[in-house]
FIVO-414809 format. One line per 2 residues: number of its first residue (from 0); for each residue x, y, z of N, C-alpha, C, CB. Coordinates in steps of 0.001 Angstrom, whole numbers, plus 524288, in hexadecimal, padded with zeros to 5 digits. Glycine has a CB too. Example, Ala and Ser with C-alpha at 12.3 -4.5 7.8 and 13.67 -1.06 7.14 Angstrom:
BEGIN
0	83386:7E9C6:81E78:8300C:7EE6C:81E78:83390:7F31C:81E78:82C2C:7EE87:82356 | 83232:7F736:81BA8:83566:7FBDC:81BE4:83264:8001E:81EBE:83704:7FDAA:8165D
END
This chain:
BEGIN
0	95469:F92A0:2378B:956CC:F95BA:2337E:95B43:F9296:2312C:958B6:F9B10:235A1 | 95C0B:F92CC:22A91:95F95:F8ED5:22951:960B6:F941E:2243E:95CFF:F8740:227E5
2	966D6:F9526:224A9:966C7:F98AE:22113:9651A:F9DE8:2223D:9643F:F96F4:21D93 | 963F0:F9F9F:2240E:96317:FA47F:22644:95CC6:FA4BF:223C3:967EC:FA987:22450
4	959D5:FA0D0:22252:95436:F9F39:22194:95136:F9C9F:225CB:953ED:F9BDC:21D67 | 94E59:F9F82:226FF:948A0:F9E29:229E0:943FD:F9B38:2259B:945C4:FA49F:22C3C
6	943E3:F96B9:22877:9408C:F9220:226CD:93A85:F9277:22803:942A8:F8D3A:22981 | 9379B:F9729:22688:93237:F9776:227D3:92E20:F937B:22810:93095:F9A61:2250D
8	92E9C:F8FC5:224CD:92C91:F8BA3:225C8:92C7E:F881E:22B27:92E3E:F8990:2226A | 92FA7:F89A4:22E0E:93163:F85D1:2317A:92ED1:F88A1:2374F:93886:F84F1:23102
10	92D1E:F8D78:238B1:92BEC:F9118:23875:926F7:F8F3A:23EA6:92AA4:F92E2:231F8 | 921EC:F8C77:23ACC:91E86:F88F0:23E71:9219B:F850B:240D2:91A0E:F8628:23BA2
12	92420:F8168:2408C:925A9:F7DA5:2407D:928AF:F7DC2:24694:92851:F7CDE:23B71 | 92C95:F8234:24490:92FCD:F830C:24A52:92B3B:F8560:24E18:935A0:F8800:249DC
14	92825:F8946:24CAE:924A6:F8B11:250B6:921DF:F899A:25452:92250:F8CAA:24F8A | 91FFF:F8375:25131:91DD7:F7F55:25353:92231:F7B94:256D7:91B3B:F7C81:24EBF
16	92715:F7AF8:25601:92AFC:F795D:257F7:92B0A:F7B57:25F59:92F84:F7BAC:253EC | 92BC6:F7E77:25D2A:92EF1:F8294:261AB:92918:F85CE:26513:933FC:F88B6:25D44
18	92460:F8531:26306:92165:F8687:2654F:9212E:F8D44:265A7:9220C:F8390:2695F | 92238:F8DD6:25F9D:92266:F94D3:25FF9:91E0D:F96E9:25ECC:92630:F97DE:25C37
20	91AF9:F9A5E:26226:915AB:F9C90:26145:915BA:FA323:25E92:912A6:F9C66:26775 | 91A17:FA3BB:25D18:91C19:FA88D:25A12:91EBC:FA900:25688:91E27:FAB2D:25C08
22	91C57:FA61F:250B4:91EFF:FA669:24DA8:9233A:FA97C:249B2:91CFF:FA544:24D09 | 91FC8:FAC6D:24CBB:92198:FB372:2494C:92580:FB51F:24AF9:91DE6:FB8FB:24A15
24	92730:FB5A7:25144:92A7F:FB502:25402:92F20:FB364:250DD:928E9:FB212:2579F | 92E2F:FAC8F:25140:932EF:FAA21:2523B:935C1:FAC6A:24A08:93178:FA149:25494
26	931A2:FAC84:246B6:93372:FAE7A:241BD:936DC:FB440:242AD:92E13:FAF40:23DD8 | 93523:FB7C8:244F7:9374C:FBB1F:244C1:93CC9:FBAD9:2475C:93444:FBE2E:2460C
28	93D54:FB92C:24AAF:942BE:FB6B1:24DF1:94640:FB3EA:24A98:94154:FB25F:2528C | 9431A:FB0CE:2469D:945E7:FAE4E:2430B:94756:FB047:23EC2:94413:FAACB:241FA
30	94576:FB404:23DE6:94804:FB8DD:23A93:94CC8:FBC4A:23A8A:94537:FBC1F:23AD9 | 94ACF:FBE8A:23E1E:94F9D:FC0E4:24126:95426:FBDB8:244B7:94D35:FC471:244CF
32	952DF:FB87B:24564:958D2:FB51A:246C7:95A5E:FB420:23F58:9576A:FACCC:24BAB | 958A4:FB4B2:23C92:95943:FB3DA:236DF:95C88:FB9BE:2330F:9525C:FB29E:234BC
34	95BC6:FBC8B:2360B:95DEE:FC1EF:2356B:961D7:FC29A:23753:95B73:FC59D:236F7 | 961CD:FC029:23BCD:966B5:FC2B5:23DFB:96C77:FBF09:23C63:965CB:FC31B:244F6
36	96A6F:FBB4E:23D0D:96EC7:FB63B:23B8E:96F54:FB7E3:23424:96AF7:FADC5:23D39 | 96C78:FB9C2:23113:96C7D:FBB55:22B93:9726A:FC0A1:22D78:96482:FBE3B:228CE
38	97107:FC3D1:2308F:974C5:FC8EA:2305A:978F4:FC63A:23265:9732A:FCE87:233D0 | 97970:FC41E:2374C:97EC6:FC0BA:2391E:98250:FC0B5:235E4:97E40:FBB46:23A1F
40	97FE4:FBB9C:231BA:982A1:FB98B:22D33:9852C:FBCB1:2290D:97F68:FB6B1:22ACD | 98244:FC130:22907:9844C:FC50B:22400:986F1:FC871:228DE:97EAE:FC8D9:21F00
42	988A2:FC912:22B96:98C8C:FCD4A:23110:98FF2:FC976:23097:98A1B:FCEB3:238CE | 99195:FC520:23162:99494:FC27F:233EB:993D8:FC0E6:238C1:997F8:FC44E:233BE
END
């Protein structure tokens, strides 16, 4: 995440990296760590 943007492209790439057999998973995780760090920022 760069910017509070998720790089979908990159997506296979790490999956294949890291050996993740749940892609869906790890997107949705990456969403919601993307949400929450989004509200942080606007709370203080």
């Amino acid at each position: 995440m760069l910017g509070g943007q998720i790089d979908w492209s990159a997506l296979p790439v790490i999956c294949d990296i890291l050996d993740i057999v749940d892609p869906e998973t790890l997107a949705r995780d990456l969403v919601t760590m993307r949400d929450h760090f989004a509200r942080q920022t606007k709370h203080g």
